[in-house]
C-alpha positions as CSV (number, residue, x, y, z in Angstrom):
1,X,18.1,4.2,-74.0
2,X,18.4,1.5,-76.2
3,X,15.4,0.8,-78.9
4,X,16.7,-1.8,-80.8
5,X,13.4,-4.6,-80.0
6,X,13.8,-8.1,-78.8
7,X,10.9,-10.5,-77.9
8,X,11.3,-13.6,-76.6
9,X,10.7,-16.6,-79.0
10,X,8.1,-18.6,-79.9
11,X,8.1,-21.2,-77.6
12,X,8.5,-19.1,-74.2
13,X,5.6,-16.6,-76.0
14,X,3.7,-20.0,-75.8
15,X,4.6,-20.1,-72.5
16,X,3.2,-17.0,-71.3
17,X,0.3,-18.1,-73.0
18,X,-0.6,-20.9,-71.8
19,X,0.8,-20.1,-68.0
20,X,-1.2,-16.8,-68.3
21,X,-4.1,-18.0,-69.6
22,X,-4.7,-20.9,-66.9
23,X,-3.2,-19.3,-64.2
24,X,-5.5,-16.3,-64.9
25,X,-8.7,-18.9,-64.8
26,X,-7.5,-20.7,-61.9
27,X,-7.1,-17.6,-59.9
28,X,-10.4,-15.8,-61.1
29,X,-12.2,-15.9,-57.7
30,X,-9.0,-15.5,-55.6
31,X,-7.9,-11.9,-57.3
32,X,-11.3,-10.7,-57.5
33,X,-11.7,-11.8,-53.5
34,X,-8.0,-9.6,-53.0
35,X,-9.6,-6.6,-55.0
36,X,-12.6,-6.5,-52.8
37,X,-10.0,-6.4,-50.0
38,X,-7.8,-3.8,-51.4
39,X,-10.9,-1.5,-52.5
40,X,-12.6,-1.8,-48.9
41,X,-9.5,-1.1,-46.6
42,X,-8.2,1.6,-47.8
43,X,-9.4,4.9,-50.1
44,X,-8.6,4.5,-53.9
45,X,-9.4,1.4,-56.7
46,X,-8.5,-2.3,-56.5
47,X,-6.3,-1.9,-59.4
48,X,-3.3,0.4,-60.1
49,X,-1.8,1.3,-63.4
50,X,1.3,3.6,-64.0
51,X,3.1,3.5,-67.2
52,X,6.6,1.1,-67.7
53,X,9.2,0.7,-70.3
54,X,8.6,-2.1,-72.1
55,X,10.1,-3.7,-75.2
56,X,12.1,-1.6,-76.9
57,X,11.7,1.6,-74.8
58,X,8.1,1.2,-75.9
59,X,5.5,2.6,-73.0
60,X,3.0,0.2,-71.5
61,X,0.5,0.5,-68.7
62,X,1.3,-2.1,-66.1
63,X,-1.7,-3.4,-63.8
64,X,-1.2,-4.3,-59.8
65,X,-3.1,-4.8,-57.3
66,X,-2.9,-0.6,-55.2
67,X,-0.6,-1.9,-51.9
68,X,-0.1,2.0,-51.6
69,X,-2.4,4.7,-50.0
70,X,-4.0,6.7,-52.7
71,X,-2.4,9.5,-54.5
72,X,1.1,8.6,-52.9
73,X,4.1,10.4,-54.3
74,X,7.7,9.9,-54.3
75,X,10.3,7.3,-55.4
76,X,8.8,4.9,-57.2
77,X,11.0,2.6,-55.4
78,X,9.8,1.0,-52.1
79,X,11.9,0.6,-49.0
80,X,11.3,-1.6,-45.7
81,X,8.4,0.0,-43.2
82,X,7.1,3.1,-46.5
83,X,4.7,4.6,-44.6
84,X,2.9,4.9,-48.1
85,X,2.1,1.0,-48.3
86,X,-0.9,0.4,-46.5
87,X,-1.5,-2.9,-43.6
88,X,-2.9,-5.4,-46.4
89,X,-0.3,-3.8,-49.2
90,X,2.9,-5.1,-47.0
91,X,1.2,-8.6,-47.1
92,X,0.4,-8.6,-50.9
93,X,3.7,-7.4,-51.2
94,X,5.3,-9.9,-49.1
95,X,3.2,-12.9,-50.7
96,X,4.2,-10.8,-54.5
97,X,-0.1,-11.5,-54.4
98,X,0.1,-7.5,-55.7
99,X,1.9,-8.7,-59.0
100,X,-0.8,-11.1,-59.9
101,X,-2.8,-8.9,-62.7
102,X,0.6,-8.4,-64.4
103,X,-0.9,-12.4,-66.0
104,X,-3.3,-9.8,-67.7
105,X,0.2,-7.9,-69.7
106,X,1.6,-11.7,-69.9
107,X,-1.7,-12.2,-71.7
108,X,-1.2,-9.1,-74.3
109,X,2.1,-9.6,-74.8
110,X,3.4,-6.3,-73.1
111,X,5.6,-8.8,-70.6
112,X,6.9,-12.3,-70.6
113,X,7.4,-14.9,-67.5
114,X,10.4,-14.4,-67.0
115,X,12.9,-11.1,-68.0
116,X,14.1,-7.9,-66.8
117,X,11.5,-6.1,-64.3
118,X,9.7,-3.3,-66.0
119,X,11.3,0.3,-65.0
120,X,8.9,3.6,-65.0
121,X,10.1,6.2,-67.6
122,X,11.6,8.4,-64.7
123,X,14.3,6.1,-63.5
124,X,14.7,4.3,-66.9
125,X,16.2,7.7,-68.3
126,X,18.4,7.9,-65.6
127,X,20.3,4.2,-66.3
128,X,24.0,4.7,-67.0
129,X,24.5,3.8,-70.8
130,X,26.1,0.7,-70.5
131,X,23.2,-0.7,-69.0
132,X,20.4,0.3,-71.7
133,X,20.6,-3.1,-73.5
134,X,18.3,-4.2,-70.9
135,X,15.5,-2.2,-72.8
136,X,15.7,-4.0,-76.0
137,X,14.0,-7.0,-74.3
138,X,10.1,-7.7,-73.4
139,X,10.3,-7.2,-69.5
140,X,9.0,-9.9,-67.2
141,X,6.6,-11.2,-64.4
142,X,9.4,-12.2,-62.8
143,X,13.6,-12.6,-63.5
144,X,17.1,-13.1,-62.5
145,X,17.4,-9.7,-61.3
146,X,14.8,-9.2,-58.9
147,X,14.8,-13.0,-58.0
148,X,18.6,-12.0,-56.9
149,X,17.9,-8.3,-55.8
150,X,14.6,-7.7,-54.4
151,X,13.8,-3.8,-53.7
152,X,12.9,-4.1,-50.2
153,X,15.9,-6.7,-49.1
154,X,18.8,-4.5,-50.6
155,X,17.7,-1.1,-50.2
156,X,17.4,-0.6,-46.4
157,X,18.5,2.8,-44.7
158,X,18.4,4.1,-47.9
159,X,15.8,6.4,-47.7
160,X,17.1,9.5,-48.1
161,X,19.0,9.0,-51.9
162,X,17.0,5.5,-52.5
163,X,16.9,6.4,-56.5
164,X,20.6,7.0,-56.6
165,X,21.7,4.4,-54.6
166,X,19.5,2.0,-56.9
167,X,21.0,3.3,-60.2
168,X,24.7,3.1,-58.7
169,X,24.4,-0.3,-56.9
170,X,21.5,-2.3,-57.2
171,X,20.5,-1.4,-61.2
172,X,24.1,-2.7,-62.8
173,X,24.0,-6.1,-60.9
174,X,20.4,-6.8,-62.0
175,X,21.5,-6.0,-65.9
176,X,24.3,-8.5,-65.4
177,X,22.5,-11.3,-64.4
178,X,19.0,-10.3,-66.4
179,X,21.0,-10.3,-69.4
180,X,23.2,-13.2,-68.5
181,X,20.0,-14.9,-68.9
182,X,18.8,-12.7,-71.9
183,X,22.0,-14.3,-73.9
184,X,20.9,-18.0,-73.6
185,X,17.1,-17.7,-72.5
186,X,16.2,-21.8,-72.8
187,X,12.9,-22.9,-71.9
188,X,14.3,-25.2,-69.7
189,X,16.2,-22.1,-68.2
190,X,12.7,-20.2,-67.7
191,X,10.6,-23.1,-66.2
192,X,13.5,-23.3,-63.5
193,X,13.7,-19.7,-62.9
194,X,9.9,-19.9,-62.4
195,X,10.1,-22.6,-59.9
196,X,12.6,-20.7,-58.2
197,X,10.2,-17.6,-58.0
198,X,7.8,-20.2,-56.4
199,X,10.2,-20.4,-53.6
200,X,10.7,-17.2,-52.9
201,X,7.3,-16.1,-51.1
202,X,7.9,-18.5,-48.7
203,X,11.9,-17.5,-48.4
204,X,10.5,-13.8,-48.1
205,X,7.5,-14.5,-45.5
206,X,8.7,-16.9,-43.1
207,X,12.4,-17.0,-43.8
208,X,12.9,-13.3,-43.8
209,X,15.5,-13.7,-45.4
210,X,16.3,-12.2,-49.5
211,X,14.8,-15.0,-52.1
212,X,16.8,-17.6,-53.1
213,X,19.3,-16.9,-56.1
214,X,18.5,-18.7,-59.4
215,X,21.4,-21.7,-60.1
216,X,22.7,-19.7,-63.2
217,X,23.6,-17.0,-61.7
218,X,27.2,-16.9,-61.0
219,X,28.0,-14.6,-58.0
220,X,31.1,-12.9,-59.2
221,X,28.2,-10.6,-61.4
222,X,27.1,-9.8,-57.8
223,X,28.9,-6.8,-55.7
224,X,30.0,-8.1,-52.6
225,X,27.8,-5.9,-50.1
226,X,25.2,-8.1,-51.9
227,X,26.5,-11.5,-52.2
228,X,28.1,-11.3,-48.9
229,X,24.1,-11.8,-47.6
230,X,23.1,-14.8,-49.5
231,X,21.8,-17.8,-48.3
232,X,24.7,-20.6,-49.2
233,X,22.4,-23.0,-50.2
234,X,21.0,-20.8,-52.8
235,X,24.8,-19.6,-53.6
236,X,26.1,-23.3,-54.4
237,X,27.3,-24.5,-50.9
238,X,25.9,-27.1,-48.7
């Protein structure tokens, strides 16, 4: 795993703060209404933490809101219909309302808006070499990667091998276009990715369809099993 560090610069760290900061205000009463929810449906607290990779290789705790029965085990990947995610989970999930106290990391620096999706420890020592560049760079709220290659649209019927089938398919097209960004990350760039991520709950909830691919992305970086289910708006085409 790489360990050489690389943060994002000063004005997408002011960014995150300012983002974070009043998004955080703004949805004070909303998050604490969802952890009431979460903590009265289901055994276990509001909040979940579990420890990430973040910049680096440096460890970090990450916060969501628990989607997942308590004390679940198993992949720490998610496939359509886990029986570990609770009724309310699949909708915070669906509505990415779970993600929400990752604003809190934003906040402290331990994530950015927008970069490569934090990986746990387990499946972070498993990435192939040529992908560990990834790991030099603050990981994000949101990215490229997962805007292109959400868990639950690419890893159907894969339950049985779902980490291997991650590292081998799903893991090296994320890298490509995470660090395609990475290499030119504009603020211009970020602002439209984030707008694009504000498309995507309703391409996920009522579309059913995966969330739209951000404009940079150019789809040869994509294996064809993937690009092959893209919307052709969001690939370039009318």
């Amino acid at each position: 795993m790489e360990s050489r560090s690389i943060g994002p610069g000063v004005l997408r760290r002011l960014l995150d703060l300012v983002v974070a900061s009043a998004a955080l205000l703004v949805l004070a009463v909303p998050m604490l209404i969802v952890a009431l929810a979460v903590r009265l449906t289901s055994r276990g607290p509001a909040l979940y933490r579990q420890s990430r990779i973040g910049q680096g290789g440096a460890l970090f705790s990450i916060f969501k809101f628990r989607t997942m029965v308590a004390d679940a085990s198993g992949s720490t990947l998610t496939v359509p219909g886990d029986r570990r995610v609770t009724p309310l989970g699949r909708f915070l999930r669906a509505t990415c309302v779970d993600e929400l106290p990752q604003l809190i990391n934003v906040l402290f620096g331990q994530m950015t808006l927008v970069g490569p999706r934090p990986q746990t420890p387990a499946l972070a020592d498993r990435y192939p070499a040529d992908l560990g560049a990834v790991f030099r760079y603050r990981p994000g709220l949101t990215g490229p990667g997962v805007l292109l290659l959400n868990d639950e649209d690419v890893l159907w019927g894969e339950r049985d091998a779902v980490d291997e089938y991650y590292l081998r398919e799903v893991a090296p097209a994320r890298v490509a276009v995470d660090l395609d960004y990475l290499e030119n990350p504009a603020l211009g760039r970020t602002i439209g990715i984030l707008f694009e991520t504000a498309l995507r709950v309703p391409a996920r909830v009522f579309l059913r369809r995966p969330p739209l691919v951000p404009h940079s992305i150019e789809l040869d970086m994509v294996p064809d099993e993937f690009a092959a289910d893209l919307p052709l708006a969001a690939a370039g085409g009318d």
